[in-house]
RODREN-847359 format. One line per field, with one value per atom (N, C-alpha, C): x, y, z; atom name; residue number from 1. Coordinates in Angstrom, 3 decimals, decimal comma. Atoms other than C-alpha are relative to their C-alpha. Example, Ala and Ser with C-alpha at 12.3 -4.5 7.8 and 13.67 -1.06 7.14 Angstrom:
% residues 2
east	0,890	12,300	0,900	-0,820	13,670	-0,770
north	-1,190	-4,500	1,200	-1,190	-1,060	1,090
up	0,000	7,800	0,000	-0,060	7,140	0,730
atomo	N	CA	C	N	CA	C
num	1	1	1	2	2	2
END
This chain:
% residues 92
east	0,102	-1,443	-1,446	1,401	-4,663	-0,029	0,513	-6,199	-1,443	1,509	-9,195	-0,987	1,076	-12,480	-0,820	1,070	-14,712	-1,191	1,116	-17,876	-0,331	0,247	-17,258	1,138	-0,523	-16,021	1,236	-1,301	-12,522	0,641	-0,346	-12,104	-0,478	0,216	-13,189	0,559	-1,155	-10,698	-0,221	0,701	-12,824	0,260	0,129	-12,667	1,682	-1,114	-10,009	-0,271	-0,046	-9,412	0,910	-1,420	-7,233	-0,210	0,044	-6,076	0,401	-1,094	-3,250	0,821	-0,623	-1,076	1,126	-0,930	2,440	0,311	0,312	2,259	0,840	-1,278	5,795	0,650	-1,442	7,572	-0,870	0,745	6,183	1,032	-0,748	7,068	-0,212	0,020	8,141	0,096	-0,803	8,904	-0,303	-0,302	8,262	0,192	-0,453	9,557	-0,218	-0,114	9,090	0,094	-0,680	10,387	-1,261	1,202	7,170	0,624	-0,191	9,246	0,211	-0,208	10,256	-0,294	1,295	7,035	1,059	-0,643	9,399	-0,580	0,777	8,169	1,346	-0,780	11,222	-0,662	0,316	9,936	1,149	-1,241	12,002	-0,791	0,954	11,541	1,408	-0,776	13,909	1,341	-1,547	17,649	-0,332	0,014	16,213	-0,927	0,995	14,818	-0,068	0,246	12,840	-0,364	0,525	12,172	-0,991	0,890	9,225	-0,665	0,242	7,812	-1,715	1,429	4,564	-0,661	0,470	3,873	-1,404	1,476	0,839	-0,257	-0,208	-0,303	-0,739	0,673	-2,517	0,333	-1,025	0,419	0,929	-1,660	3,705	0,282	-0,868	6,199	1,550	-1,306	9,662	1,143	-0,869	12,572	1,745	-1,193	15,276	-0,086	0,152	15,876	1,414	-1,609	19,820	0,426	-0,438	20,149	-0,557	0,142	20,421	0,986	-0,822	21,171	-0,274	0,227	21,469	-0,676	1,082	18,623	-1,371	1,599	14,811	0,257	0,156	14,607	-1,341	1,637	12,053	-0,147	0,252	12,788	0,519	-0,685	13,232	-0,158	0,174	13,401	0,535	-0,268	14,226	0,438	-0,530	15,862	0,846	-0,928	17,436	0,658	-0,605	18,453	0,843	-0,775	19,378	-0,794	0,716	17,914	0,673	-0,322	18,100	-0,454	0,898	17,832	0,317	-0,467	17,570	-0,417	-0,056	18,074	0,270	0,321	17,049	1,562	-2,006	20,577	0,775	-1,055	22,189	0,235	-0,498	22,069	-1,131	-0,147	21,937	0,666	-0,953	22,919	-0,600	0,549	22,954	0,244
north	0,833	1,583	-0,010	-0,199	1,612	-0,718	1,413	-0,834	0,114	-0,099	-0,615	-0,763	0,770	-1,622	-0,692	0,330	-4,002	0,072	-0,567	-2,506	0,612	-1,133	0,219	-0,728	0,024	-0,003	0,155	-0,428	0,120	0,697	-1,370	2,829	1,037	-1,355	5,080	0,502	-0,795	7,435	-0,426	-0,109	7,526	-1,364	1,248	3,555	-0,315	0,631	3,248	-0,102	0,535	2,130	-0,207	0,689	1,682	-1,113	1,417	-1,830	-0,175	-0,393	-0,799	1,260	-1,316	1,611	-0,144	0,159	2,554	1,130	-1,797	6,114	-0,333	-0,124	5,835	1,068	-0,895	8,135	0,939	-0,573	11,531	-0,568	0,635	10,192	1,028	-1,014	12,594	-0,776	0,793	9,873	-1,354	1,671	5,749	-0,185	0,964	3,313	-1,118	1,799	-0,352	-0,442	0,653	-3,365	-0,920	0,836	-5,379	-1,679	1,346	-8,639	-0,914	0,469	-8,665	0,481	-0,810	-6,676	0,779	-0,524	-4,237	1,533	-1,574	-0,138	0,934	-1,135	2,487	1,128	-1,333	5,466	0,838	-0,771	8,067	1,346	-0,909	10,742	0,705	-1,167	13,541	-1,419	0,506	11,679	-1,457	1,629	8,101	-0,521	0,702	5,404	-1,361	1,224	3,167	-1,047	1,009	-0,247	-0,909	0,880	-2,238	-1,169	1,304	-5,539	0,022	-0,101	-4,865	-1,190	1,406	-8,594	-0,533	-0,087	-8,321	1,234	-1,514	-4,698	-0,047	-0,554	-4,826	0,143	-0,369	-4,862	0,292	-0,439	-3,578	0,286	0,004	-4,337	0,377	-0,313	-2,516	-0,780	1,221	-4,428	0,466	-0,354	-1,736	1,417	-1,543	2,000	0,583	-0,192	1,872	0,753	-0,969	4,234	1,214	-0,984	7,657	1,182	-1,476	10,598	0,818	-1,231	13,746	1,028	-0,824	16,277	-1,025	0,478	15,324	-0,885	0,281	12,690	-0,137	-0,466	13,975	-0,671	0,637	11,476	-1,468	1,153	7,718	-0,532	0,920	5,132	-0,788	1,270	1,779	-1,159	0,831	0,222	-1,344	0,998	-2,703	-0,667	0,389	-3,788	1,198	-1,376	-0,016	0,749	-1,425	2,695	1,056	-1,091	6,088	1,100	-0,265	8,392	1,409	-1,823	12,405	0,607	-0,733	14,217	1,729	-1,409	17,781	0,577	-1,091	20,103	-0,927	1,183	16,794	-0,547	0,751	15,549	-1,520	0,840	12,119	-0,902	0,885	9,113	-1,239	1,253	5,350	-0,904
up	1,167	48,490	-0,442	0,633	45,846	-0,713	1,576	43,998	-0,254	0,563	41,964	0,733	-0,552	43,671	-1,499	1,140	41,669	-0,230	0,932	41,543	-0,970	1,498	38,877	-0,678	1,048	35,689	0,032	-0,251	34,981	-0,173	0,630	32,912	0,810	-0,642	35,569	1,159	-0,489	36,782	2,014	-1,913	40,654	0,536	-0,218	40,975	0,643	-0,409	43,701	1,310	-1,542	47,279	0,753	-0,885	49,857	0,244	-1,056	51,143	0,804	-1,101	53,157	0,147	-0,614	54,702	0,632	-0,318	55,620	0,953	0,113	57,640	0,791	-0,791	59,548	-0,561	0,615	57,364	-0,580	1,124	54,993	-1,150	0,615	52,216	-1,562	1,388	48,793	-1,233	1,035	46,281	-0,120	-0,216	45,233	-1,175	1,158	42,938	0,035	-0,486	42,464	-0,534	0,265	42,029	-0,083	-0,045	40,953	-0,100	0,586	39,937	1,982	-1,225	43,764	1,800	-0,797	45,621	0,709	-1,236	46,720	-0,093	0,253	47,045	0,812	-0,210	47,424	0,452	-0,317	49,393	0,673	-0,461	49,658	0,842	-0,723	52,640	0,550	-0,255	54,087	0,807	0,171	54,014	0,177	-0,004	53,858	-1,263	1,098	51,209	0,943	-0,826	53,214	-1,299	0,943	51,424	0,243	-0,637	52,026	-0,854	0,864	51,141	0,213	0,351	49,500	-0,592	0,383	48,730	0,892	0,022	50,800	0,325	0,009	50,276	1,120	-1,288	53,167	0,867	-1,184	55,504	-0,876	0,444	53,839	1,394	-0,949	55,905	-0,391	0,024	56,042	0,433	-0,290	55,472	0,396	-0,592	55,610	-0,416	0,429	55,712	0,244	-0,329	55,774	-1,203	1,220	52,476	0,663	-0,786	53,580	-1,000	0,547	50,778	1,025	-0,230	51,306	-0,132	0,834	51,388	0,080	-0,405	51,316	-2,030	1,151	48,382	-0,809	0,674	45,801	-1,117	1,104	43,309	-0,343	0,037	42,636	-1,228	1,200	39,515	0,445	-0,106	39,792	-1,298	1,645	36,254	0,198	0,031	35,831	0,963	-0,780	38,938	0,840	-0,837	40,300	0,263	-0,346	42,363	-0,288	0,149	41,228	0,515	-1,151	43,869	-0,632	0,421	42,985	1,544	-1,254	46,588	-0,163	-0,231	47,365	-0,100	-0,201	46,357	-0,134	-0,318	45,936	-1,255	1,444	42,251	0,447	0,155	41,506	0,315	-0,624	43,531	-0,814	0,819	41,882	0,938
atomo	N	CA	C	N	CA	C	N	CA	C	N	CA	C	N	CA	C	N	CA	C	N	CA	C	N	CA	C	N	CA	C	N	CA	C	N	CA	C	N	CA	C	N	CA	C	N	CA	C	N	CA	C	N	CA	C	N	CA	C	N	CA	C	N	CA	C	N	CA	C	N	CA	C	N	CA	C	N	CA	C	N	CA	C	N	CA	C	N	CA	C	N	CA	C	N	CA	C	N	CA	C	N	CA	C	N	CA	C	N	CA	C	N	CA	C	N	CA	C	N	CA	C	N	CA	C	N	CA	C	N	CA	C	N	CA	C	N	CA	C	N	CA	C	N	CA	C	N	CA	C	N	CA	C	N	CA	C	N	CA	C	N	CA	C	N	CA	C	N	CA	C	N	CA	C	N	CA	C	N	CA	C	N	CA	C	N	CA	C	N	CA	C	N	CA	C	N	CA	C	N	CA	C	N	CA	C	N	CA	C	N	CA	C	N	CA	C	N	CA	C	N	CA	C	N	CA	C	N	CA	C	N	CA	C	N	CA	C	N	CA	C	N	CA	C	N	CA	C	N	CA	C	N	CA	C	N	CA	C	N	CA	C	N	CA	C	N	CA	C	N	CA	C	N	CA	C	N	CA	C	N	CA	C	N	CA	C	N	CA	C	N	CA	C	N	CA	C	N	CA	C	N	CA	C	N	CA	C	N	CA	C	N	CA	C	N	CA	C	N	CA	C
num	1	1	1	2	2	2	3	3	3	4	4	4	5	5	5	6	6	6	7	7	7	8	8	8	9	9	9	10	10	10	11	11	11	12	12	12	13	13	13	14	14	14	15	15	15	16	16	16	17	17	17	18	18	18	19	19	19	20	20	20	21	21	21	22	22	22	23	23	23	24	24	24	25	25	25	26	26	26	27	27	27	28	28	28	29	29	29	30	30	30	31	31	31	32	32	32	33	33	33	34	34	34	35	35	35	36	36	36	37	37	37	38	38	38	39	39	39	40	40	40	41	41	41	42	42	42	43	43	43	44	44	44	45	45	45	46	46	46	47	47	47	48	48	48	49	49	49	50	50	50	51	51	51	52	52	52	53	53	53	54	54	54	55	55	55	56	56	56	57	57	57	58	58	58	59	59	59	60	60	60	61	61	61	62	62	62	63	63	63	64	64	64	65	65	65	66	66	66	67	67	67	68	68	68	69	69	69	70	70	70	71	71	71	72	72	72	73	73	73	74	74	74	75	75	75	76	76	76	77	77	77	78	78	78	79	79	79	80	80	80	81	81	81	82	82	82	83	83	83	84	84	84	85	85	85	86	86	86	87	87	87	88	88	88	89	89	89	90	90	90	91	91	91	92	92	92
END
């Protein structure tokens, strides 16, 4: 996770930082759910979910979704994940 440092300016592209870190999984893919700090990472047949409500620990709350294939693509609309899995299409 990155969040702008506040010494530089804001408009400048370089002005970022880590605060925290999740390195359990490689992860190909995120989405999120800002209304309810949540971060979809998707990684070879799983979408872990974690609760990024304090980014300096994200903590995983469940990794019980499990396409098929390495998932290389997520969105998050309206109240739905949209998962695109390696050879697999589109799961909702």
């Amino acid at each position: 996770l990155v969040a702008p440092a506040r010494a530089q300016p804001a408009d400048d592209s370089l002005n970022c930082r880590e605060v925290g870190s999740w390195p359990h999984a490689t992860l190909y893919s995120i989405a999120l759910d800002p209304d309810r700090n949540l971060a979809f990472c998707g990684s070879v047949g799983r979408v872990h979910v974690l609760d990024v409500s304090n980014p300096t620990q994200p903590q995983e709350l469940s990794n019980a979704m499990q396409p098929d294939g390495v998932v290389q693509a997520l969105a998050y609309f309206s109240g739905r994940l949209y998962i695109g899995a390696d050879g697999h299409g589109l799961e909702i």
